[in-house]
C-alpha positions as CSV (number, residue, x, y, z in Angstrom):
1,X,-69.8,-3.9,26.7
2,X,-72.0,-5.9,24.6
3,X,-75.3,-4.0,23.8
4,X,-78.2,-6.6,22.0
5,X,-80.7,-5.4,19.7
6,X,-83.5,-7.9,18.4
7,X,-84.7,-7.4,14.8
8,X,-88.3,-8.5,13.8
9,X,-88.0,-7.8,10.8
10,X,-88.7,-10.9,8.2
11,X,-86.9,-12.3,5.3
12,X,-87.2,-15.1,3.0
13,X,-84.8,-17.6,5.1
14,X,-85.7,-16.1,8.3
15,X,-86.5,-18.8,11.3
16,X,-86.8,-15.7,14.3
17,X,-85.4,-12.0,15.3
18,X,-81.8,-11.3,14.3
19,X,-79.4,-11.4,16.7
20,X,-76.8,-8.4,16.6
21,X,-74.5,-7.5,19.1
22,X,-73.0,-3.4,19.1
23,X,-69.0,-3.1,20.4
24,X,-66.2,-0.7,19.5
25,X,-65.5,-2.4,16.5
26,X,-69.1,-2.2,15.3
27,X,-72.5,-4.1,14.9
28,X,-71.6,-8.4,14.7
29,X,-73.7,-11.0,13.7
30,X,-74.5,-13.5,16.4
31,X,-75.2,-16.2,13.6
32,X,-72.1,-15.8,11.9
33,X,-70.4,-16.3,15.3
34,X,-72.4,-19.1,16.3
35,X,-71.9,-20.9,12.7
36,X,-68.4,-20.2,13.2
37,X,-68.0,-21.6,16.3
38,X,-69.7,-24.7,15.4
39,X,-67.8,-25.2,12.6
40,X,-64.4,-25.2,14.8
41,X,-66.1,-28.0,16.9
42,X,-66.6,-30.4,14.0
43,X,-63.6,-30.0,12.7
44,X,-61.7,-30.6,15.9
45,X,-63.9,-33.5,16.7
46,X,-63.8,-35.2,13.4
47,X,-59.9,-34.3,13.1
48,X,-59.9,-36.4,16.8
49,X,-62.1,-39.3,16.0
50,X,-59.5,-40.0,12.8
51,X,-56.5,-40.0,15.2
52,X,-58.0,-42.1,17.7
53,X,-59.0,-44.6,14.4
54,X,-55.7,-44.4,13.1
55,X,-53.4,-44.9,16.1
56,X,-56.1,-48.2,16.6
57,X,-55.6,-49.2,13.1
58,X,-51.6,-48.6,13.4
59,X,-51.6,-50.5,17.1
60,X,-53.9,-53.5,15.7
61,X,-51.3,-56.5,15.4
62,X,-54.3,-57.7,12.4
63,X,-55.0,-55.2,10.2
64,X,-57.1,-56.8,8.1
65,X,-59.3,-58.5,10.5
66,X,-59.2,-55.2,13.0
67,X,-60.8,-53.4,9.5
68,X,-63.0,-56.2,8.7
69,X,-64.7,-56.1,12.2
70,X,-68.1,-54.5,12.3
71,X,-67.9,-51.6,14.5
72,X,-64.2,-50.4,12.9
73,X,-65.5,-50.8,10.0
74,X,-68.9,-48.4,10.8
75,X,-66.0,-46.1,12.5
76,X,-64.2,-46.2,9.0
77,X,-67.8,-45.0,7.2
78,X,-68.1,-42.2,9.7
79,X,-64.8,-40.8,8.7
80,X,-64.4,-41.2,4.5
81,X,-67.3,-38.0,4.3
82,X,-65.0,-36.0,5.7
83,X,-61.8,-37.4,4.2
84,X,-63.7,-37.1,0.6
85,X,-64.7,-33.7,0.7
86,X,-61.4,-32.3,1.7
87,X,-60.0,-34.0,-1.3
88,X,-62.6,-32.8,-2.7
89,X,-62.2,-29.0,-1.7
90,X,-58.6,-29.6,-2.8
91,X,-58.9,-30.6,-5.8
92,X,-61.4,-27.9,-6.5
93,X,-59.0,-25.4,-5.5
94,X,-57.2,-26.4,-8.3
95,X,-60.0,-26.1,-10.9
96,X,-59.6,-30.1,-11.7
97,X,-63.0,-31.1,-11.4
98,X,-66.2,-29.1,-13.5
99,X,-69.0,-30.8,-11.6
100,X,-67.7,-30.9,-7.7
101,X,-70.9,-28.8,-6.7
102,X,-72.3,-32.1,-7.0
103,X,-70.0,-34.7,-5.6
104,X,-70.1,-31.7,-2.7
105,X,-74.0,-32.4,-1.8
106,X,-73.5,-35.8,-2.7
107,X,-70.6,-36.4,0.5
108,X,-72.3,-33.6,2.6
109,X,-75.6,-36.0,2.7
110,X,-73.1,-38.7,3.5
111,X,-72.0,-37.0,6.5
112,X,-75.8,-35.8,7.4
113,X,-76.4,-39.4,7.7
114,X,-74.0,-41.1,9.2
């Protein structure tokens, strides 16, 4: 049984009342749920959008031509964000890039506005 309690009390970054939830385990953040959640979403969405390009691209007896047309090509634009940054988070992982904070922003603004 889920018991909510609304905070009103203010922080720095705060938009409205914290969200907490009370179970057996303990007291869990709504947010954090909520942000996790969301995060599954993209990810299954964009990981579905690049199979669906791919098995077009692989299917298309022109490759060229099918990459050169306008709305493929917009589709391709809308996928190399994400592809960057995960090469990106890899190669970070393995400490081979200093400045990756950067190029991080850089592709996350990318995907903001595609």
């Amino acid at each position: 049984m889920k018991i909510l309690f609304f905070s009103n009390g203010t922080a720095s970054n705060d938009t409205g009342p914290a969200v907490t939830s009370t179970t057996a385990a303990g007291p869990v953040d709504e947010y954090a749920m909520v942000k996790v959640v969301l995060h599954v979403i993209d990810r299954v969405t964009v990981v579905y959008f690049f199979l669906e390009y791919a098995l077009r691209l692989l299917c298309s007896p022109r490759k060229l031509k099918f990459f050169l047309q306008p709305m493929n090509f917009i589709d391709f634009l809308a996928i190399l964000p994400y592809v960057v940054s995960l090469m990106i988070s890899s190669l970070q992982d393995l400490h081979i890039l200093g400045k990756a904070g950067k190029i991080m922003r850089l592709v996350r603004v990318m995907r903001i506005l595609r």
